[in-house]
PDB file of N, CA, C and O in Angstrom, chain B, residues numbered from 101:
ATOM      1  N   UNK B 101       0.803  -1.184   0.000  1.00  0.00           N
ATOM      2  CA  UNK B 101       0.000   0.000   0.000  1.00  0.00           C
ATOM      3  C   UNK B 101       0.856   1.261   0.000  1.00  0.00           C
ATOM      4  O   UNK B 101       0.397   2.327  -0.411  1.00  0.00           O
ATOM      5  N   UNK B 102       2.351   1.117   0.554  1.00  0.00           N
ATOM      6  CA  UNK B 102       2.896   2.214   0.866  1.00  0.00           C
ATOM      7  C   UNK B 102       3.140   2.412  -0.916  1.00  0.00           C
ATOM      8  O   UNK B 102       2.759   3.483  -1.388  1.00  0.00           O
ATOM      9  N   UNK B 103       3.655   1.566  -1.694  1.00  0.00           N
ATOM     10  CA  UNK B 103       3.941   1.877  -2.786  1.00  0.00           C
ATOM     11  C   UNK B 103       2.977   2.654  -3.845  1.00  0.00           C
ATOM     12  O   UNK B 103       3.274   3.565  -4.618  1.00  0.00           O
ATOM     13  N   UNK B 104       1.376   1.820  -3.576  1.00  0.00           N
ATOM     14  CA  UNK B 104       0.428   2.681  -4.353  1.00  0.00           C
ATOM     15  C   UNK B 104       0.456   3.695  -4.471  1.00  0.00           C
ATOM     16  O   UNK B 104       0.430   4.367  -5.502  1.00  0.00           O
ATOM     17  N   UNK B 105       0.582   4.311  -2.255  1.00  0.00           N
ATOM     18  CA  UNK B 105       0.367   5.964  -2.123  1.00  0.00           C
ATOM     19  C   UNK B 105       1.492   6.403  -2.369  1.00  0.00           C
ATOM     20  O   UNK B 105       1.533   7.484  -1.780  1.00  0.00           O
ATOM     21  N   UNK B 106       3.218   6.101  -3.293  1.00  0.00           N
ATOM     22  CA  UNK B 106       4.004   6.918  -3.602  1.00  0.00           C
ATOM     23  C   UNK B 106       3.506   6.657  -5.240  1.00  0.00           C
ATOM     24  O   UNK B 106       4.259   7.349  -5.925  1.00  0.00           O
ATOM     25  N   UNK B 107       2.879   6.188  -5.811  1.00  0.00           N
ATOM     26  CA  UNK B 107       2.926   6.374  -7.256  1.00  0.00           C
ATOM     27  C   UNK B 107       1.609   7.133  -7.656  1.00  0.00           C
ATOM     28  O   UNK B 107       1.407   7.624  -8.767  1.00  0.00           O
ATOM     29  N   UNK B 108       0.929   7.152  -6.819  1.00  0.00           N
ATOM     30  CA  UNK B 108      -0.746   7.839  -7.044  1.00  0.00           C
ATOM     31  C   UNK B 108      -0.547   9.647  -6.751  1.00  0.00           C
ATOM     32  O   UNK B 108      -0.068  10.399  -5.901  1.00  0.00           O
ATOM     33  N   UNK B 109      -1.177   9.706  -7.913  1.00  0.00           N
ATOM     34  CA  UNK B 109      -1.152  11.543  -7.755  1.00  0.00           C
ATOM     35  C   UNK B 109      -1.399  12.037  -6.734  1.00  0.00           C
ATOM     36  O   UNK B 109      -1.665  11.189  -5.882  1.00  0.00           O
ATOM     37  N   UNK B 110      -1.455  13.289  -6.304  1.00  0.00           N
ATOM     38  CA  UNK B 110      -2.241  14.068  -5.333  1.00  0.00           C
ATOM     39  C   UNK B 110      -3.458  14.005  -5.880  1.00  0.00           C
ATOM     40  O   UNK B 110      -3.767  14.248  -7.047  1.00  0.00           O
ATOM     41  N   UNK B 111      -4.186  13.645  -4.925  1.00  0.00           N
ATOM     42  CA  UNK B 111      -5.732  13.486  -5.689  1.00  0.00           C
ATOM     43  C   UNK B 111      -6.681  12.073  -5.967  1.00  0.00           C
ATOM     44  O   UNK B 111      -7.876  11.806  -5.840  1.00  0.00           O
ATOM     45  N   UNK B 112      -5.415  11.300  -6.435  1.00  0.00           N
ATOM     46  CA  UNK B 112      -5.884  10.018  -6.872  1.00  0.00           C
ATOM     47  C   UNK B 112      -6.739   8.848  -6.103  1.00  0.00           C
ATOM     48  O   UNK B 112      -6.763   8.721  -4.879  1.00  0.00           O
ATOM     49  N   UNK B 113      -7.203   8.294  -6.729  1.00  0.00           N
ATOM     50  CA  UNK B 113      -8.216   7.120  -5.556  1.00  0.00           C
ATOM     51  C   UNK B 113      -7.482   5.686  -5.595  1.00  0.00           C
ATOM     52  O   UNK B 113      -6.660   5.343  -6.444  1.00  0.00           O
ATOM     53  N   UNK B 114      -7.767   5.206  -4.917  1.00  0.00           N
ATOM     54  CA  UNK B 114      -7.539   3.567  -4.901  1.00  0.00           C
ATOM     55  C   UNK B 114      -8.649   3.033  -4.057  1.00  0.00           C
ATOM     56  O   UNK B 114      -9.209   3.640  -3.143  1.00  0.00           O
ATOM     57  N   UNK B 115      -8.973   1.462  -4.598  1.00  0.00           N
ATOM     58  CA  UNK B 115     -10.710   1.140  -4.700  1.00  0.00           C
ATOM     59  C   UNK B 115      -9.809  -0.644  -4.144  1.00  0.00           C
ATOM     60  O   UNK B 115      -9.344  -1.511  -4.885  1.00  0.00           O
ATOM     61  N   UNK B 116      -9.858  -0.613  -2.850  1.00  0.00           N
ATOM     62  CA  UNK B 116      -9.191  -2.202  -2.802  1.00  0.00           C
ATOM     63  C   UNK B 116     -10.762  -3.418  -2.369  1.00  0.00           C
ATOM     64  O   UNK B 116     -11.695  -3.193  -1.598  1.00  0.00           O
ATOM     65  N   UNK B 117     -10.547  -4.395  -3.047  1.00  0.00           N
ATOM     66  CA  UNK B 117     -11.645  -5.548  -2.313  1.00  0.00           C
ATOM     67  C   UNK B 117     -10.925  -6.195  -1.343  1.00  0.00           C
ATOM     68  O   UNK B 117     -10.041  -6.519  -2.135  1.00  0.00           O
ATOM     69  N   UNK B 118     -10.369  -6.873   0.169  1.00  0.00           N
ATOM     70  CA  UNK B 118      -9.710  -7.431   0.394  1.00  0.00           C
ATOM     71  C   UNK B 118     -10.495  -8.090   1.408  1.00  0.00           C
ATOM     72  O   UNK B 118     -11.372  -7.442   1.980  1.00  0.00           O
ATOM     73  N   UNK B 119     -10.259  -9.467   1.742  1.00  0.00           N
ATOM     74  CA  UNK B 119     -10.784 -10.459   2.769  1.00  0.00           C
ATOM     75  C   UNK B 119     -10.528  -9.807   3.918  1.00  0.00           C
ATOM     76  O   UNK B 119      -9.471  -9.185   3.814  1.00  0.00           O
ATOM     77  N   UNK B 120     -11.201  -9.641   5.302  1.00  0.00           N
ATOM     78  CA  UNK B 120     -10.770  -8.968   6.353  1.00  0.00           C
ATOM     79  C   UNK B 120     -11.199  -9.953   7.554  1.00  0.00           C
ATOM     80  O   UNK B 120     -12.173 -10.706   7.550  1.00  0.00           O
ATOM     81  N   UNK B 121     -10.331  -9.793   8.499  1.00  0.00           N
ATOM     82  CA  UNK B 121     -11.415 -10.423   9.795  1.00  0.00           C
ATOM     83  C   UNK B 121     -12.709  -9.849  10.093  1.00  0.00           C
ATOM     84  O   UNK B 121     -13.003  -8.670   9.898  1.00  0.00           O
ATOM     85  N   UNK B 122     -13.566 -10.855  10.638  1.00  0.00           N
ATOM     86  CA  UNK B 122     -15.468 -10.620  10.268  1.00  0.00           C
ATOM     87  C   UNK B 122     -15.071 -10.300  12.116  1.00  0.00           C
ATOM     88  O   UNK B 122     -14.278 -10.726  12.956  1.00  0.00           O
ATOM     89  N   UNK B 123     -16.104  -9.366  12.036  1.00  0.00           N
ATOM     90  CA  UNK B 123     -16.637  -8.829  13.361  1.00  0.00           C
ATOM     91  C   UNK B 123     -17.645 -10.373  13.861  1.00  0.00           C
ATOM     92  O   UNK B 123     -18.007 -10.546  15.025  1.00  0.00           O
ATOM     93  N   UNK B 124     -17.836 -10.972  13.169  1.00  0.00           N
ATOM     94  CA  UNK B 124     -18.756 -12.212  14.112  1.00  0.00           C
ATOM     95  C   UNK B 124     -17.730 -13.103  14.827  1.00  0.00           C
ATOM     96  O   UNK B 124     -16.992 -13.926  14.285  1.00  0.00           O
ATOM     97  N   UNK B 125     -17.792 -12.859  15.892  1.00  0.00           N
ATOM     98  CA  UNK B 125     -16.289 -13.714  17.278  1.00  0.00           C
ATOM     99  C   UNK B 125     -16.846 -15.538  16.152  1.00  0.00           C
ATOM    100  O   UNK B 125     -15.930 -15.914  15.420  1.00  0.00           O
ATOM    101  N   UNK B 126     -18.086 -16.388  16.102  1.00  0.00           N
ATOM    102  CA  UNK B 126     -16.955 -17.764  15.204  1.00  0.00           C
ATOM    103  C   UNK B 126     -16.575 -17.649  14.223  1.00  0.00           C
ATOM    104  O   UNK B 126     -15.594 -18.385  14.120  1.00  0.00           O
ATOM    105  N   UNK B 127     -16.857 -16.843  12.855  1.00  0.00           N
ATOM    106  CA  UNK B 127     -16.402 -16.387  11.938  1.00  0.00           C
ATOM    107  C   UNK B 127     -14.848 -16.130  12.001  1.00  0.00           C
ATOM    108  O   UNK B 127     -13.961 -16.654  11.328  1.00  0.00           O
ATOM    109  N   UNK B 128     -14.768 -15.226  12.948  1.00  0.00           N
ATOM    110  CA  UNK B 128     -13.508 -14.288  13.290  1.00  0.00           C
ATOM    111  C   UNK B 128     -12.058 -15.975  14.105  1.00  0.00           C
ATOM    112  O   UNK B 128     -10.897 -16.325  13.894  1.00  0.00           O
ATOM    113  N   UNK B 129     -13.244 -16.420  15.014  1.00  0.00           N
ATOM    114  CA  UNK B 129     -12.149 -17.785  15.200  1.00  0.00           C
ATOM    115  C   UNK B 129     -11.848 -18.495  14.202  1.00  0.00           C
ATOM    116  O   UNK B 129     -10.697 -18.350  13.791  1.00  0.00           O
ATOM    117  N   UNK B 130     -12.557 -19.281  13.625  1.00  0.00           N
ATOM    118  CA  UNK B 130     -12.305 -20.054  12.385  1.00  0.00           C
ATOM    119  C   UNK B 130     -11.509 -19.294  11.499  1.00  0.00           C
ATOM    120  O   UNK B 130     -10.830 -20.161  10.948  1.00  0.00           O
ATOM    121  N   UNK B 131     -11.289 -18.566  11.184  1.00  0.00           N
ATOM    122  CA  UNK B 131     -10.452 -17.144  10.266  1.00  0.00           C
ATOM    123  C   UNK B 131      -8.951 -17.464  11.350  1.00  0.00           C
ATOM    124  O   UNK B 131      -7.975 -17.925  10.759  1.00  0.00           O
ATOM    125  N   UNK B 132      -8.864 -17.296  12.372  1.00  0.00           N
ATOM    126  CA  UNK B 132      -7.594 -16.877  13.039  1.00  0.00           C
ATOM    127  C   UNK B 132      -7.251 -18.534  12.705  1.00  0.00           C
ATOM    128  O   UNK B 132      -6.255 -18.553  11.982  1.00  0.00           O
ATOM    129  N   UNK B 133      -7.660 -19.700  12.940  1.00  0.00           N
ATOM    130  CA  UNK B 133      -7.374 -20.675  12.969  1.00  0.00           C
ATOM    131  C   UNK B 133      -6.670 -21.170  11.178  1.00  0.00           C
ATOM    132  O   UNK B 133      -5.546 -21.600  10.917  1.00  0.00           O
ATOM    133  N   UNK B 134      -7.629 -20.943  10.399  1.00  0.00           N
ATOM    134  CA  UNK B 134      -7.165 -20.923   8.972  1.00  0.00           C
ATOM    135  C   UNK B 134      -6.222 -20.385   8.634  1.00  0.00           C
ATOM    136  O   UNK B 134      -5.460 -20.895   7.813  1.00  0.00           O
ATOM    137  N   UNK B 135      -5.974 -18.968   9.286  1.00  0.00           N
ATOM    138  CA  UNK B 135      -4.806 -17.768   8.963  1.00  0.00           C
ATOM    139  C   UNK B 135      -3.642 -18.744   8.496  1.00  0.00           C
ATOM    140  O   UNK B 135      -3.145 -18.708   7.370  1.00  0.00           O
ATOM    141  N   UNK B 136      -3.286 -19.584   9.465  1.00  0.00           N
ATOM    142  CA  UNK B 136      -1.827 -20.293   9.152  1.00  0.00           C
ATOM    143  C   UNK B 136      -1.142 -20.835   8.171  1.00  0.00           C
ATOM    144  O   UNK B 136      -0.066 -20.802   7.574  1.00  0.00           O
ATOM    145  N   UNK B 137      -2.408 -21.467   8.244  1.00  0.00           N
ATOM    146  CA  UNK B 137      -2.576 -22.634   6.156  1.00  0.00           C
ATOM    147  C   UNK B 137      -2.924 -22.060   4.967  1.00  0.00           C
ATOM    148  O   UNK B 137      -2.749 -22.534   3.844  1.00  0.00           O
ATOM    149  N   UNK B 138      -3.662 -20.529   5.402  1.00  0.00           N
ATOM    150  CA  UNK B 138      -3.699 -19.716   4.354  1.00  0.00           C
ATOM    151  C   UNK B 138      -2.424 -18.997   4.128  1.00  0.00           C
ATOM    152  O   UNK B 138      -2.156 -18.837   2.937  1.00  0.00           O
ATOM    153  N   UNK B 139      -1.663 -18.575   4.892  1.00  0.00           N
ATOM    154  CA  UNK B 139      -0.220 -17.592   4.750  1.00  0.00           C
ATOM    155  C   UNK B 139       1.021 -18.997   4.039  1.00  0.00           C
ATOM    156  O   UNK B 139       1.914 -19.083   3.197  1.00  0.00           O
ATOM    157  N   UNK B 140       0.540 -19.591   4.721  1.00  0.00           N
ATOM    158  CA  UNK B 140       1.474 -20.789   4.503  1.00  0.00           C
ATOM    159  C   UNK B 140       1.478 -21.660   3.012  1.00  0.00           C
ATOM    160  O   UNK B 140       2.392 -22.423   2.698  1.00  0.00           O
ATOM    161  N   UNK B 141       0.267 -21.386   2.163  1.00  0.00           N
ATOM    162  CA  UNK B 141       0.212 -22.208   0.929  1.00  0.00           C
ATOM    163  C   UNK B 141      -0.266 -21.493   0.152  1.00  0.00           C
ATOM    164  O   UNK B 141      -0.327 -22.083  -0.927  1.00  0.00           O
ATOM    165  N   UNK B 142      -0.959 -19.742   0.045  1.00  0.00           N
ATOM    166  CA  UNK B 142      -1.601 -18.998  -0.803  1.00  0.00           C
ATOM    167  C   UNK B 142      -0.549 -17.423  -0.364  1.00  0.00           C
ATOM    168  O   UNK B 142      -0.130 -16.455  -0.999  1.00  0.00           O
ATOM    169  N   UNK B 143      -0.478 -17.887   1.018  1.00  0.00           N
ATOM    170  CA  UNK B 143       0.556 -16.599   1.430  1.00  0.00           C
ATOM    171  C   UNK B 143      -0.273 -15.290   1.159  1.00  0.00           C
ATOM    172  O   UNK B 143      -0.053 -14.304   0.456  1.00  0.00           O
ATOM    173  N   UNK B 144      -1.617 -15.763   2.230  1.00  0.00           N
ATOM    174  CA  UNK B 144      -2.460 -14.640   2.092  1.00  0.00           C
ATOM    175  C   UNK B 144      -2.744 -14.812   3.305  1.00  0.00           C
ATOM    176  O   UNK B 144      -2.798 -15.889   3.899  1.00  0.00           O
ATOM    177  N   UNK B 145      -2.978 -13.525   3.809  1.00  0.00           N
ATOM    178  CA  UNK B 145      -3.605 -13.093   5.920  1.00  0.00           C
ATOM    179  C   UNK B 145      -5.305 -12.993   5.716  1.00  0.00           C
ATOM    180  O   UNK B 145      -5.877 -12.182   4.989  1.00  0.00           O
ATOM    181  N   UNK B 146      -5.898 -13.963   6.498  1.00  0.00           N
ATOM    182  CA  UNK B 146      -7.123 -13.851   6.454  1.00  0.00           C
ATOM    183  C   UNK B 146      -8.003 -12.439   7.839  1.00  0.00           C
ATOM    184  O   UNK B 146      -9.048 -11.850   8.117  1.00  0.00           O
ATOM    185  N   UNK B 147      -6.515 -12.635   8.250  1.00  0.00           N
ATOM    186  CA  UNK B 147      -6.891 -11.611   9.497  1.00  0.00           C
ATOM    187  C   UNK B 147      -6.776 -10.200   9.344  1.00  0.00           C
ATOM    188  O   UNK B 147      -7.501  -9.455  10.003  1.00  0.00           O
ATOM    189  N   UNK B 148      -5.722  -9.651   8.334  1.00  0.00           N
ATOM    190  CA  UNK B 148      -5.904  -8.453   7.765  1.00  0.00           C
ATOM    191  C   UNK B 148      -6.981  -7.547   7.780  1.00  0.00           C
ATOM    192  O   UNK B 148      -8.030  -7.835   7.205  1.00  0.00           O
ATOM    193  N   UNK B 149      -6.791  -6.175   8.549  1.00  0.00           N
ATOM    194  CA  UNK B 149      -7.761  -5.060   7.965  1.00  0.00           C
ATOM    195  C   UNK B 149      -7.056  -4.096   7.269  1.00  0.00           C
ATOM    196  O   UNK B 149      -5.985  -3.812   7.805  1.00  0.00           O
ATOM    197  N   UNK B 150      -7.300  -3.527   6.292  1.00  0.00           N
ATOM    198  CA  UNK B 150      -6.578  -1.973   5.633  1.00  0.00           C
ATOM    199  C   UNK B 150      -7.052  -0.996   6.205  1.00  0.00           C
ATOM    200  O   UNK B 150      -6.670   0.100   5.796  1.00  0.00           O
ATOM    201  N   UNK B 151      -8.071  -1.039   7.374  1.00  0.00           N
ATOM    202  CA  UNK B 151      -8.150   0.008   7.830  1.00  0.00           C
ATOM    203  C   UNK B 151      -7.365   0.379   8.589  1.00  0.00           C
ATOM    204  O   UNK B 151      -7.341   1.514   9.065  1.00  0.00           O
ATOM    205  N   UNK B 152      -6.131  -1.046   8.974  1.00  0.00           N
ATOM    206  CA  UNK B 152      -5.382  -0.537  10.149  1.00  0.00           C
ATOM    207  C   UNK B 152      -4.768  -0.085  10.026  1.00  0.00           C
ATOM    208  O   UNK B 152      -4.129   0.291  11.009  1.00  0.00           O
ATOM    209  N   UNK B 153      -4.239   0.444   8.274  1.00  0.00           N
ATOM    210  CA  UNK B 153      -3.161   0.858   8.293  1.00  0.00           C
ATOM    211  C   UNK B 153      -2.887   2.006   7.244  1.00  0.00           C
ATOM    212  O   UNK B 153      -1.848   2.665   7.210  1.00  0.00           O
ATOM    213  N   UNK B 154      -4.281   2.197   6.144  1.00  0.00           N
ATOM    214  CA  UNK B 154      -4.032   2.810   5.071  1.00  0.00           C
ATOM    215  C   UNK B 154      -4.065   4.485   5.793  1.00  0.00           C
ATOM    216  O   UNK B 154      -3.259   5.310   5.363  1.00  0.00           O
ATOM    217  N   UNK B 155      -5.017   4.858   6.856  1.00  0.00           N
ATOM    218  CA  UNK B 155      -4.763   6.441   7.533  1.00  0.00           C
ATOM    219  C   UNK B 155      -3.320   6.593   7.886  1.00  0.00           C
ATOM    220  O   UNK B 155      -2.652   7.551   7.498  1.00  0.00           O
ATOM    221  N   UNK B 156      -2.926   5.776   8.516  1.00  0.00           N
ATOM    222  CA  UNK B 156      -1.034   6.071   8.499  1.00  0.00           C
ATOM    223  C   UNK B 156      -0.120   6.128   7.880  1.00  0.00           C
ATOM    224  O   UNK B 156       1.040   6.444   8.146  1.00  0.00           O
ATOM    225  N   UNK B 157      -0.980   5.579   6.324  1.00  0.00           N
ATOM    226  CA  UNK B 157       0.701   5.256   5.380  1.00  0.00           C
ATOM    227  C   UNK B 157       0.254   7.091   4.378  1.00  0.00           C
ATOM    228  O   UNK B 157       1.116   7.626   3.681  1.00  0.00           O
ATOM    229  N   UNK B 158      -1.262   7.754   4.566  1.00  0.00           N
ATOM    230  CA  UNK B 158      -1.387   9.235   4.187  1.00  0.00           C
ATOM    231  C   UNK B 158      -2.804   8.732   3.697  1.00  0.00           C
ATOM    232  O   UNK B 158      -3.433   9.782   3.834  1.00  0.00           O
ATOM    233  N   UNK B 159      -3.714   7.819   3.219  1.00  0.00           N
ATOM    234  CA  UNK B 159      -4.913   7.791   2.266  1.00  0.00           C
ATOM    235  C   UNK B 159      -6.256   8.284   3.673  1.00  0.00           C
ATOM    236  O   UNK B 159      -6.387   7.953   4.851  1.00  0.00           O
ATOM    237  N   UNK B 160      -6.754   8.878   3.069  1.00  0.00           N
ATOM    238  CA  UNK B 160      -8.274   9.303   3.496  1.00  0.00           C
ATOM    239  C   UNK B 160      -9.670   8.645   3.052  1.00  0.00           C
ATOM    240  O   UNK B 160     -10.447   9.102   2.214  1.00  0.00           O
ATOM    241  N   UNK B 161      -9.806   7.502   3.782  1.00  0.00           N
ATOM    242  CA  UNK B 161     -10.791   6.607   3.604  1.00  0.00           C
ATOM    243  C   UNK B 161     -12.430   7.504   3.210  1.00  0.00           C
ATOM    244  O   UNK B 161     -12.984   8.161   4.091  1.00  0.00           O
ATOM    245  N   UNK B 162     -12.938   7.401   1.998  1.00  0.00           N
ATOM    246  CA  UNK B 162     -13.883   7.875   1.625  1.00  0.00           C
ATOM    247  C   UNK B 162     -15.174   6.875   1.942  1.00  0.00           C
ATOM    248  O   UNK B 162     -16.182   7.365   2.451  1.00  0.00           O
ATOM    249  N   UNK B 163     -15.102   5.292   1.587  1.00  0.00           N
ATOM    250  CA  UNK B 163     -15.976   4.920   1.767  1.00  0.00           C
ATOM    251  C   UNK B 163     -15.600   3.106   2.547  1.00  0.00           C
ATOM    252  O   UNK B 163     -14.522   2.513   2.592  1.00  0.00           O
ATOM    253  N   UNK B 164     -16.633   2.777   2.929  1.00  0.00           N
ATOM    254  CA  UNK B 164     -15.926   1.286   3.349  1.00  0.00           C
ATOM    255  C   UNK B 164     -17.140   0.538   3.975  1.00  0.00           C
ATOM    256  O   UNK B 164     -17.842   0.764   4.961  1.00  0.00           O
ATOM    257  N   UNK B 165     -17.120  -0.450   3.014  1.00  0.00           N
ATOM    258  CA  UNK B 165     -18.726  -1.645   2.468  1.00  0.00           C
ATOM    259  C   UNK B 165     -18.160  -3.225   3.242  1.00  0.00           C
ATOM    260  O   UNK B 165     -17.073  -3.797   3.157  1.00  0.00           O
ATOM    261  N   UNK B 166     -19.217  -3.525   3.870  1.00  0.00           N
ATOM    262  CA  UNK B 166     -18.676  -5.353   4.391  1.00  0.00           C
ATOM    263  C   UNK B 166     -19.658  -5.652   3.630  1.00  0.00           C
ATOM    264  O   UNK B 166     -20.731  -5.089   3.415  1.00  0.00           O
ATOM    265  N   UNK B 167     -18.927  -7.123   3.022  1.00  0.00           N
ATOM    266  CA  UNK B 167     -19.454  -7.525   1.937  1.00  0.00           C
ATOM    267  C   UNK B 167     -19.519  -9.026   2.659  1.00  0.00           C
ATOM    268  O   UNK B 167     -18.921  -9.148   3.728  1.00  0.00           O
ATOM    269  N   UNK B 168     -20.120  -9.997   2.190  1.00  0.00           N
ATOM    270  CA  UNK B 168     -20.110 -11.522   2.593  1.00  0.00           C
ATOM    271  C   UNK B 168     -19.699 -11.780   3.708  1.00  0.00           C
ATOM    272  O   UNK B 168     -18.503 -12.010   3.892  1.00  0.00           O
ATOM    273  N   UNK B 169     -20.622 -11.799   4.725  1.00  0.00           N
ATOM    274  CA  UNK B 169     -20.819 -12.115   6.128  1.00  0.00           C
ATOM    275  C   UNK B 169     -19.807 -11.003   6.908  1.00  0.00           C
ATOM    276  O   UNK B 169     -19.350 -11.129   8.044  1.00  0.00           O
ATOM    277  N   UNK B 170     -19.703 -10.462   6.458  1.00  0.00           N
ATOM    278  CA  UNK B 170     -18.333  -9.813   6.829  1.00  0.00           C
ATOM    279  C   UNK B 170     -17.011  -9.312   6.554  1.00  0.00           C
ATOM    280  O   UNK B 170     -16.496  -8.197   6.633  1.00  0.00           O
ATOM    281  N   UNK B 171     -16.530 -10.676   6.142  1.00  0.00           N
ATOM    282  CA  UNK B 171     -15.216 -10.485   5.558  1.00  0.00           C
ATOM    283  C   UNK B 171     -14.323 -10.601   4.473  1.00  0.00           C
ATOM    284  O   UNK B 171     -13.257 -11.153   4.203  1.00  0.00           O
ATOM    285  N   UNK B 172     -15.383  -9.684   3.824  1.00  0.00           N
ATOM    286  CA  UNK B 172     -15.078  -8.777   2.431  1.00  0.00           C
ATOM    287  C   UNK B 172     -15.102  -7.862   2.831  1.00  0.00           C
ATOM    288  O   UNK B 172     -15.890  -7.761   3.771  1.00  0.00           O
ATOM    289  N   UNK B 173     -14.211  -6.425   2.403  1.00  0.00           N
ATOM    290  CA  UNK B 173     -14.422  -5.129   2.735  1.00  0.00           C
ATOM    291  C   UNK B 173     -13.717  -4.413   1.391  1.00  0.00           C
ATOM    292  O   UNK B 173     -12.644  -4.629   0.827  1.00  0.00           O
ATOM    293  N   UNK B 174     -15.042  -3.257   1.077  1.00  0.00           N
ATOM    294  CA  UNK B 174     -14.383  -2.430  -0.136  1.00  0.00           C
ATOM    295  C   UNK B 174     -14.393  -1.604   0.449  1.00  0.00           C
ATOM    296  O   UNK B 174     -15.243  -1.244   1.264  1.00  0.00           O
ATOM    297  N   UNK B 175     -13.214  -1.021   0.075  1.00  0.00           N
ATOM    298  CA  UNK B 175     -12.595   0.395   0.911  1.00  0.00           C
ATOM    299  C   UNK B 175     -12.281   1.397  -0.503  1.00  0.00           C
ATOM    300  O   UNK B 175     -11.309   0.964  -1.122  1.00  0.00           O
ATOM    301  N   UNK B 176     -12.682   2.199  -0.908  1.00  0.00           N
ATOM    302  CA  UNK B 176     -12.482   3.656  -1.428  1.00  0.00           C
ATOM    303  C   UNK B 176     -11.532   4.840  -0.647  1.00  0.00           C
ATOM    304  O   UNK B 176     -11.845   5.585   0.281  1.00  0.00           O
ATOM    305  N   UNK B 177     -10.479   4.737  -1.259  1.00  0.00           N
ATOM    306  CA  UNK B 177      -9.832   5.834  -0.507  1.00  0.00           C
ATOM    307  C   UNK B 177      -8.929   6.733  -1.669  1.00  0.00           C
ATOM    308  O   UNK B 177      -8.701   6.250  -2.778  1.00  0.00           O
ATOM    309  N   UNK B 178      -8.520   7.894  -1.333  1.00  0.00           N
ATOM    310  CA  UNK B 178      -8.077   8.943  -1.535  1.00  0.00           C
ATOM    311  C   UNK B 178      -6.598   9.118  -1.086  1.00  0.00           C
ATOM    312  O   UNK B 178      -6.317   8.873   0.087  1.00  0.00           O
ATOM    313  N   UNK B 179      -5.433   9.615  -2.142  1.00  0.00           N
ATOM    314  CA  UNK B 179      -4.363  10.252  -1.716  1.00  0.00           C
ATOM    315  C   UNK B 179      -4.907  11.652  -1.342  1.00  0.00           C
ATOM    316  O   UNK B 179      -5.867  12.035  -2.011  1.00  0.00           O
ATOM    317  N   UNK B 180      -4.425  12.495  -0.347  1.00  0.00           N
ATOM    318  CA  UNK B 180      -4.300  13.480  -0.068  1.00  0.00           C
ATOM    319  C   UNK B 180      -3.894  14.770  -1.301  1.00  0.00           C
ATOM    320  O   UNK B 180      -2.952  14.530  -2.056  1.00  0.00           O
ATOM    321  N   UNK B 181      -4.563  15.955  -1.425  1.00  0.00           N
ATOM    322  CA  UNK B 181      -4.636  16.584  -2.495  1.00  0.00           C
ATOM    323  C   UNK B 181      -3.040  17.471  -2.476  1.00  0.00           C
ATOM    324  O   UNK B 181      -2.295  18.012  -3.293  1.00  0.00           O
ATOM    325  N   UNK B 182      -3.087  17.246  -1.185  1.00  0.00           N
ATOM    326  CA  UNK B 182      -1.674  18.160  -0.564  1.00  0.00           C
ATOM    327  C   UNK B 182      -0.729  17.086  -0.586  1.00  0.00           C
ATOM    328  O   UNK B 182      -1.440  16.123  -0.301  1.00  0.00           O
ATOM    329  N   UNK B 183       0.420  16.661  -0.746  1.00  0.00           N
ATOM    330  CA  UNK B 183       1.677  15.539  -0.288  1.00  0.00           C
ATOM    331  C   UNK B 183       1.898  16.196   0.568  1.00  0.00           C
ATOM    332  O   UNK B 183       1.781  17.418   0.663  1.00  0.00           O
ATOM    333  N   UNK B 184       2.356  15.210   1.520  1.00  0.00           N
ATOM    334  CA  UNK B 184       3.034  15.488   2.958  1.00  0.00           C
ATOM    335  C   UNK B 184       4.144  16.276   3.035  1.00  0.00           C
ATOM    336  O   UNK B 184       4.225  17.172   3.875  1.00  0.00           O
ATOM    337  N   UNK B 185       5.323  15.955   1.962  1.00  0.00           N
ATOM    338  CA  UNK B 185       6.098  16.632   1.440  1.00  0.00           C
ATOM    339  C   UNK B 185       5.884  18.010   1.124  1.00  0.00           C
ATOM    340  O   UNK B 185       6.522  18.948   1.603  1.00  0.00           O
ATOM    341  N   UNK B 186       5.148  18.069   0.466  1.00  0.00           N
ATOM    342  CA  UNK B 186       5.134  19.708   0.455  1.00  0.00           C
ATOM    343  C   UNK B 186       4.379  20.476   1.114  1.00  0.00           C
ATOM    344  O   UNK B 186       4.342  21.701   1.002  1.00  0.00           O
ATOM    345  N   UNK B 187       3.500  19.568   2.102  1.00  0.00           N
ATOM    346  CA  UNK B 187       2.938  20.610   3.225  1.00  0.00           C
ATOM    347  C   UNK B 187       3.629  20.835   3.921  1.00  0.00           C
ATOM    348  O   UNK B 187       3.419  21.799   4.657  1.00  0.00           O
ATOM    349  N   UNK B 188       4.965  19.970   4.072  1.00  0.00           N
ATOM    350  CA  UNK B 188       5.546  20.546   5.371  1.00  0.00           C
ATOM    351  C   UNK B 188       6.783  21.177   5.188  1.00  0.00           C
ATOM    352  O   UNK B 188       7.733  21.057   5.961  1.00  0.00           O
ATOM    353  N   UNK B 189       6.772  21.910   4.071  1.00  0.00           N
ATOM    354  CA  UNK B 189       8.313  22.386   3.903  1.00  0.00           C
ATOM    355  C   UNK B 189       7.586  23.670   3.443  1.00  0.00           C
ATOM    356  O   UNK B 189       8.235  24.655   3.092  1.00  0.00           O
TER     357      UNK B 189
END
């Protein structure tokens, strides 16, 4: 993600679908339990949220949809119109 938000304009959107941990606690167990065999043979995190991390790397979450029981999430977000870079110099 850090790479998107250095190649995306000021301005630009990015629209991710990504599997997330489901707010339903057996959903959410069965998910932590799978996590292992999923990282381990697809080398994908079933436990992942982008929300945890896309406000810190600079994107401004516009919109964000749970999709299939949960844990699907489309997230709409925004680079900043300003770069960090040049707001702060």
């Amino acid at each position: 993600m850090t790479e998107a938000h250095r190649v995306l304009r000021p301005g630009g959107g990015l629209v991710l679908v990504e599997h997330v941990r489901s707010p339903s606690l057996p959903v959410r167990a069965a998910q932590r339990v799978l996590d292992p065999l999923s990282v381990r043979f697809a080398a994908d995190h079933l436990m992942r949220d982008p929300l945890d991390y896309l406000g810190n790397i600079g994107f401004e979450i516009e919109s964000v949809e749970r999709l299939k029981w949960g844990i699907v999430e489309r997230v709409v977000a925004r680079k900043s119109a300003v770069s960090r870079t040049a707001a702060s110099t």
